[in-house]
VEXKE-88965 format. One line per field, with one value per residue (C-alpha): residue number from 0; z negated, y negated, x negated; residue in three letters. Coordinates in Angstrom, 1 decimal. Each point is the difference from the previous one (the first is absolute). Example, Ala and Ser with C-alpha at 12.3 -4.5 7.8 and 13.67 -1.06 7.14 Angstrom:
// VEXKE-88965
nr = 0|1;
w = -7.8|0.7;
v = 4.5|-3.4;
u = -12.3|-1.4;
rest = ala|ser;
This chain:
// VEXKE-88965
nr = 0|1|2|3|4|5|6|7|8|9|10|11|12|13|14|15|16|17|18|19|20|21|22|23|24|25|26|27|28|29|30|31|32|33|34|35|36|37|38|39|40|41|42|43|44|45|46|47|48|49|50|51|52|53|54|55|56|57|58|59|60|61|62|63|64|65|66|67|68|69|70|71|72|73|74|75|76|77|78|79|80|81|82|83|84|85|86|87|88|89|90|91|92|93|94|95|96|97|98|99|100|101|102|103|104|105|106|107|108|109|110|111|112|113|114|115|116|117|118|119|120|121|122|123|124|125|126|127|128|129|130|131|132|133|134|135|136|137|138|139|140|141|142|143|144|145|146|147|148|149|150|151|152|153|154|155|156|157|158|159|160|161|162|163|164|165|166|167|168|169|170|171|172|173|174|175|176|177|178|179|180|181|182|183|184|185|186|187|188|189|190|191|192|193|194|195|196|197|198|199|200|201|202|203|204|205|206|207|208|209|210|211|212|213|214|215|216|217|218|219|220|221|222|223|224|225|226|227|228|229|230|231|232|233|234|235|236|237|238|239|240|241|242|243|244|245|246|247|248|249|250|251|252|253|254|255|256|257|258|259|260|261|262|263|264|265|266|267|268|269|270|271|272|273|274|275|276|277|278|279|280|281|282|283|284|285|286|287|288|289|290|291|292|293|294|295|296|297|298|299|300|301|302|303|304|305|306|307|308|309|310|311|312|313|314|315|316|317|318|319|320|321|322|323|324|325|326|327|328|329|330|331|332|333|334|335|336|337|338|339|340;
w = 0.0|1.2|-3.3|-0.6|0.0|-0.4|-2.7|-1.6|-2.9|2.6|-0.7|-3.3|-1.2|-1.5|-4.2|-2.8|-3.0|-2.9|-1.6|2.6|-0.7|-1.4|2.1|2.4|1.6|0.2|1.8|-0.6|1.9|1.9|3.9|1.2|-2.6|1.7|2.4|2.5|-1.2|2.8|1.8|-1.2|0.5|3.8|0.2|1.5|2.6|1.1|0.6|1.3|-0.1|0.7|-2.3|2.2|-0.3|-3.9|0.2|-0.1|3.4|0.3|-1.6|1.3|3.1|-0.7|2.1|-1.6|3.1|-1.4|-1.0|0.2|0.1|-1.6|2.1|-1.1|-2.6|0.3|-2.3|2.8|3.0|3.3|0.6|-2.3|2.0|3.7|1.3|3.4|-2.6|-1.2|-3.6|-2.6|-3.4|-2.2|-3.9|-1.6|-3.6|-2.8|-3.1|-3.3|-1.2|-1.2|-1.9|2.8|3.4|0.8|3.4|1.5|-0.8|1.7|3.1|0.5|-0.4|2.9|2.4|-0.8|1.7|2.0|2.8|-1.4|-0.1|-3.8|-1.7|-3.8|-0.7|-3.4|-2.1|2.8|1.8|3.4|2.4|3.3|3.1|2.7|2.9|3.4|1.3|0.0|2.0|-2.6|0.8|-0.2|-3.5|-1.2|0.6|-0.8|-2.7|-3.0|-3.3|-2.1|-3.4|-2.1|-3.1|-2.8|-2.3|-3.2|0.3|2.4|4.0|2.5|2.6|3.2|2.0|-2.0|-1.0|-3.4|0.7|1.2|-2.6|-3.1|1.5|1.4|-3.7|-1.6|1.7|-1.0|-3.1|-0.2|1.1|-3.2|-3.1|-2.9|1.5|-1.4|-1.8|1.3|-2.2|1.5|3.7|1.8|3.9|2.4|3.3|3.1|3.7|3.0|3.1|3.0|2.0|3.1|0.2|-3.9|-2.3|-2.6|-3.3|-3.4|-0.5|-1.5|-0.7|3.7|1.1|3.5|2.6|3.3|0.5|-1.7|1.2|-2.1|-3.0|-2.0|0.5|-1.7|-2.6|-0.7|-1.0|-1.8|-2.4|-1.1|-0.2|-2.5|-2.2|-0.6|-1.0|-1.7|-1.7|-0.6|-2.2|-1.9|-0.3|-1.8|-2.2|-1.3|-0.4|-2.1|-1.7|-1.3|-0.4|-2.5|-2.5|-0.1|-2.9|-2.2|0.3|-0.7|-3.2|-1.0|0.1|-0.8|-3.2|-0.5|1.1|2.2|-0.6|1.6|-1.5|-0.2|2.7|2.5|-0.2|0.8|3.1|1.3|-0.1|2.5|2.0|0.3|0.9|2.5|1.9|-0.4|1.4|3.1|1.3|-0.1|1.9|2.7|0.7|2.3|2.3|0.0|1.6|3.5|1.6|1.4|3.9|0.2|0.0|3.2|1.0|-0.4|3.2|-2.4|-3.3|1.1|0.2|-3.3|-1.6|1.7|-1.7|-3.2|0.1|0.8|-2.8|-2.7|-1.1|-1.5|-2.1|-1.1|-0.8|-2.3|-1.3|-1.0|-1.3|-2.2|-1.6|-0.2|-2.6|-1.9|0.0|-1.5|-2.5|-1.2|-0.4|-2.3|-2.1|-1.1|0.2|-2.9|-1.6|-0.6|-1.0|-2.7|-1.5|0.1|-2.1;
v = 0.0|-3.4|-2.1|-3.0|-3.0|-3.2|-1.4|-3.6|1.1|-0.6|-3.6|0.9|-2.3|2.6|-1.0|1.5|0.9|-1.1|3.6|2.0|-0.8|2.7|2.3|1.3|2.1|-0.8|2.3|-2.4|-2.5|-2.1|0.7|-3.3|-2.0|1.3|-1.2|-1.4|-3.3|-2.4|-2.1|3.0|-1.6|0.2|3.8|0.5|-3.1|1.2|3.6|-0.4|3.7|1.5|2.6|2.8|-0.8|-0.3|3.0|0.6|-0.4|-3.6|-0.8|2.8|-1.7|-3.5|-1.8|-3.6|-2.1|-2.8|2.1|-2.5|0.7|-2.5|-2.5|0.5|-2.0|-3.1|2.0|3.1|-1.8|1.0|0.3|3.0|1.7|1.0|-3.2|1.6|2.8|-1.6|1.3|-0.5|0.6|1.9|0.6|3.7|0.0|2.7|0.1|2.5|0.4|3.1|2.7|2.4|0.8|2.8|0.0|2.9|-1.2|-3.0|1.7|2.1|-2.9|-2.4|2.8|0.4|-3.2|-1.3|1.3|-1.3|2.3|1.0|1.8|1.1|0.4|0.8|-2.6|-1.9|-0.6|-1.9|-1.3|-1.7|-1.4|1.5|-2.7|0.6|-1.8|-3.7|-3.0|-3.0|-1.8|3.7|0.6|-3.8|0.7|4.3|0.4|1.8|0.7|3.0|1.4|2.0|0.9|1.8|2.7|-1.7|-3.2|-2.5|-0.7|-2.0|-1.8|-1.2|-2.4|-0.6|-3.3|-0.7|0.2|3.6|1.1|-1.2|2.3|2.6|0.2|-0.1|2.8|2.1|-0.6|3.3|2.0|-1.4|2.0|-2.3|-3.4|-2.9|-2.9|-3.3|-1.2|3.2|-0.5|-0.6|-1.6|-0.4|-2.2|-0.3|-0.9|2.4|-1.1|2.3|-0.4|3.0|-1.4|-0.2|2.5|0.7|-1.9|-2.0|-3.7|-3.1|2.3|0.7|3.5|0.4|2.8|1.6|0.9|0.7|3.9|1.0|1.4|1.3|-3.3|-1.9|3.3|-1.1|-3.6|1.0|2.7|-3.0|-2.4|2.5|0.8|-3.3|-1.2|3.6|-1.1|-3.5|1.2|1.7|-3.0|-1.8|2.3|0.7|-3.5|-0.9|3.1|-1.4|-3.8|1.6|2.3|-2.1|-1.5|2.6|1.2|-4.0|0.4|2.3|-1.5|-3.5|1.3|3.9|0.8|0.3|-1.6|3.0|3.0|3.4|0.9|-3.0|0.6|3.7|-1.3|-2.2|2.6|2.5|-3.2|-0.6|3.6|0.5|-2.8|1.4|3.3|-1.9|-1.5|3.4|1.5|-3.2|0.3|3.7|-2.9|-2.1|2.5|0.2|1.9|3.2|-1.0|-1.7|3.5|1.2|-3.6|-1.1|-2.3|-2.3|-0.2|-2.5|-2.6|1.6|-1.1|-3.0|-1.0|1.2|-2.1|-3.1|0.5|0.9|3.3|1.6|-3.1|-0.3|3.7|-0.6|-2.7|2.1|2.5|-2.4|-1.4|4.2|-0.1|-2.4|0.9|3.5|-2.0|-1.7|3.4|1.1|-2.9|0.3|4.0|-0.6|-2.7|2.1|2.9|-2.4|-1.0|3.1|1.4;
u = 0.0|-1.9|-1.1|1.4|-2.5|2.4|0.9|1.2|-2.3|-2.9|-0.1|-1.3|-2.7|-3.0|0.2|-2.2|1.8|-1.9|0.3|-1.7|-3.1|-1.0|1.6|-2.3|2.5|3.5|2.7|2.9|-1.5|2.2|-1.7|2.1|-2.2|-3.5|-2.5|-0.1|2.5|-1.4|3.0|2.2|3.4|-1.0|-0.1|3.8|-0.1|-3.5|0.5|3.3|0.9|3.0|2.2|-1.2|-3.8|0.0|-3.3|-3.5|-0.2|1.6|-3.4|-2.2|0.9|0.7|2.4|-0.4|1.0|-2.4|-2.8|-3.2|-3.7|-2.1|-2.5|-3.6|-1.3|-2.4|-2.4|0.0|-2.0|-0.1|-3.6|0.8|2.7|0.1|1.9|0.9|2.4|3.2|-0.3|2.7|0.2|1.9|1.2|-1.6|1.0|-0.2|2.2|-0.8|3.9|0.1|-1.7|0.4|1.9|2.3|-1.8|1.2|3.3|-0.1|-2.2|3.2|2.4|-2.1|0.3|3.5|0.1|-2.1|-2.3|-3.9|-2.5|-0.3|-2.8|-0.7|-3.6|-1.3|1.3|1.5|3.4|-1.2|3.4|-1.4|1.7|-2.1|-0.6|-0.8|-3.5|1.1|-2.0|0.2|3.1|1.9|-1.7|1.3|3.9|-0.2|-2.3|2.2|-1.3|-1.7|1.0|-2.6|1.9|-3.0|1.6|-1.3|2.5|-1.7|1.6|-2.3|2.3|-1.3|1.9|2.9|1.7|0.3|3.7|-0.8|-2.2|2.3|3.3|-2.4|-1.6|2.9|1.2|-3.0|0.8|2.0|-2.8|-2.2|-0.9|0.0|0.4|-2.4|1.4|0.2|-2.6|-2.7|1.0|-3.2|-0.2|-2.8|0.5|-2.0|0.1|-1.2|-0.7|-0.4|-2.8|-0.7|-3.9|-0.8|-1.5|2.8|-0.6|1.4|-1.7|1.7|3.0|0.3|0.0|-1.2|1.4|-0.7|3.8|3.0|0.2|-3.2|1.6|-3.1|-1.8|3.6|-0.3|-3.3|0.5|3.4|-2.1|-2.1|2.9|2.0|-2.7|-1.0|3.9|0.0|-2.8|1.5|2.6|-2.6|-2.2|2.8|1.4|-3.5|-0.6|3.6|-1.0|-3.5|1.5|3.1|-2.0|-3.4|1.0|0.1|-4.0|-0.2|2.6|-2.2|-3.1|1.1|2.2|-1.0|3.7|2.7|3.2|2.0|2.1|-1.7|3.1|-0.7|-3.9|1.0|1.5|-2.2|-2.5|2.2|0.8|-4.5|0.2|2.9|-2.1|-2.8|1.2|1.6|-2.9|-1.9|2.5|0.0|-3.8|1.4|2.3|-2.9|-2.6|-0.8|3.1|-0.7|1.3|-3.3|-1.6|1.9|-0.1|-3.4|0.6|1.9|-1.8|-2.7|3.6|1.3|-3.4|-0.2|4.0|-1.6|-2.8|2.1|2.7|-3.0|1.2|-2.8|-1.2|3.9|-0.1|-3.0|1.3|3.2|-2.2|-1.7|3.0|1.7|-3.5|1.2|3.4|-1.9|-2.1|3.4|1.6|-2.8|-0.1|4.1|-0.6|-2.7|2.0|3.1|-2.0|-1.3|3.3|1.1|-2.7;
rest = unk|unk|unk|unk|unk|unk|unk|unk|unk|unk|unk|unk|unk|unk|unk|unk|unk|unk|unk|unk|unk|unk|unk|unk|unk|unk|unk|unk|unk|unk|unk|unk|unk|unk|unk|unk|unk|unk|unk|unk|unk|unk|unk|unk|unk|unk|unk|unk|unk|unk|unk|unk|unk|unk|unk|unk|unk|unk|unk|unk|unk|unk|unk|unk|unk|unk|unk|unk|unk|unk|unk|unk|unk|unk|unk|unk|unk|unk|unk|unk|unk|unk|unk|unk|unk|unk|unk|unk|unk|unk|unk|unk|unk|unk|unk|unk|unk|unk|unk|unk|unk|unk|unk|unk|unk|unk|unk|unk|unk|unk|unk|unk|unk|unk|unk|unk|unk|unk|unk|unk|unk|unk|unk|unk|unk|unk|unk|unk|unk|unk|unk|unk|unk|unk|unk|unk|unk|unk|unk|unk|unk|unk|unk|unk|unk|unk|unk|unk|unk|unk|unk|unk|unk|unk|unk|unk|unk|unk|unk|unk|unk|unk|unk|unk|unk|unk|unk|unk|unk|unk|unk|unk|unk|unk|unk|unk|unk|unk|unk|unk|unk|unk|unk|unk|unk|unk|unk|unk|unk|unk|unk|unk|unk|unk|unk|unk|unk|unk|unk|unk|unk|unk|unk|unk|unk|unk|unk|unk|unk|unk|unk|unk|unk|unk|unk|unk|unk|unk|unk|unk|unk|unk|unk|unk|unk|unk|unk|unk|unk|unk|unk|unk|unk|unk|unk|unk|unk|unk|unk|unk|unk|unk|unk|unk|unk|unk|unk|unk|unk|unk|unk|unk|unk|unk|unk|unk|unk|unk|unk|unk|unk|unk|unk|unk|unk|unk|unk|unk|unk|unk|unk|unk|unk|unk|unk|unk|unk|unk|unk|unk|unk|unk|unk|unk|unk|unk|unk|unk|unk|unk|unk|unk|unk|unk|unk|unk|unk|unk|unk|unk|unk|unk|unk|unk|unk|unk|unk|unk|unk|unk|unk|unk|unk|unk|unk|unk|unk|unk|unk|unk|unk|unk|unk|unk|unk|unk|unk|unk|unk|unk|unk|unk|unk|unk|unk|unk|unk|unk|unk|unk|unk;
């Protein structure tokens, strides 16, 4: 039965309520009051869809009648590009939503309805329109989009509008195990340009590609895009984490004690460990990803994306602060052993 993707509750404006937090997962999660919230109360008059095309595939292929590709940037000169190409630029963005997909789920619920080419790799749901070989003008009015939907809660769009993206997310939604709150919802924006006599490449926030047919070269980029808002999310709860329980150590060594229950030190100590245990089990979606052993074509532009967004350093930096999250943990472990002798 095709989904329905319409709503009035679309014009939602995205709100943070002031007691989530804490709540690094939230199931009850309103999905109308999530990313992307940008010119929202446009979403009906823009897509202009019918009854009959409430689906996937009204987005999968979009059929926004004033779909615009953005003119190239003062900042982007020409002596860089191939002037005699008419190149246009486009939106890539990647949203961490969830804490995981249903992707096989939602693989079998595209191809209910729509005609893309779909594949599943590992931990990866990949829906594609499939062009023909375009000359430049062709490519400007045909070029679709690409969906790469990652099985631990992250979705990298290509060529959506943010009109697109917030009904197409919403949607996906359904598919989500354990939805993020408002307050955790992490988003990542680009541009891509495509460019038939360039190497493929991510400077200045622009991703540079041959063509839009060359799936594992958009897989590639997407991998490194989703890890690093995966690894967003992290970042920040790590970080309220460290800011909200530093002031006991300091209690402690300021005044000798802590001003806290026996109970409420007890569960402060399984909420330094839960996080602790959460980031261990992140660093498996932040290794290199196993295509990139049958596809070792592509892992020179998955290193390069890596490089560019500063994932290892960020990943030692998380690592850094996980120790001190540890060193917290033994200091209230050894406290209420104390007071309890």
């Amino acid at each position: 039965m095709p989904l329905n993707i319409l709503g009035s509750s679309l014009n939602a404006k995205k709100t943070d309520s002031p007691g989530t937090q804490n709540n690094y997962f939230s199931p009850n999660s309103n999905p109308t009051d999530r990313f992307p919230d940008e010119n929202s109360s446009l979403i009906e008059d823009s897509l202009d869809l019918a009854p009959s095309q409430n689906t996937f595939s009204s987005l999968i292929h979009p059929i926004n009648k004033n779909q615009s590709y953005i003119s190239l940037q003062s900042t982007i000169t020409q002596k860089n590009l191939h002037t005699s190409t008419a190149i246009t630029v486009n939106r890539v963005s990647g949203y961490c939503r969830a804490k995981a997909y249903k992707i096989k789920n939602i693989q079998a619920q595209i191809q209910s309805q729509t005609r893309t080419s779909n594949t599943i790799y590992e931990d990866c749901y990949n829906s594609l329109n499939k062009l023909t070989n375009l000359n430049s003008d062709q490519l400007k009015k045909n070029i679709k989009n690409a969906i790469f939907i990652f099985d631990y809660g992250v979705v990298v769009i290509w060529n959506m509008s943010v009109e697109q993206e917030t009904v197409f997310l919403n949607q996906l939604d359904k598919y989500a195990d354990e939805l993020l709150s408002s307050a955790n919802l992490e988003k990542e924006v680009f541009s891509f340009l495509i460019d038939p006599l360039a190497e493929p490449r991510i400077n200045n926030d622009m991703i540079t590609i041959k063509n839009f047919e060359d799936s594992m070269i958009l897989l590639a980029f997407s991998h490194a895009i989703s890890q690093s808002s995966k690894l967003s999310l992290f970042e920040n709860l790590v970080e309220n984490t460290i800011n909200n329980t530093k002031h006991i150590p300091q209690s402690l060594a300021e005044h000798g004690i802590v001003n806290m229950s026996r109970t409420a030190l007890s569960k402060k100590i399984g909420q330094l460990f839960i996080m602790r245990v959460n980031v261990s089990l992140v660093s498996n979606i932040l290794d290199t990803p196993e295509i990139f052993w049958s596809e070792p074509g592509i892992q020179p532009i998955y290193d390069q994306a890596l490089t560019y967004l500063e994932l290892t350093q960020r990943i030692n930096l998380l690592n850094h602060r996980v120790s001190v999250i540890g060193n917290m943990l033994e200091v209230l472990r050894n406290h209420v052993n104390g007071t309890q002798g």
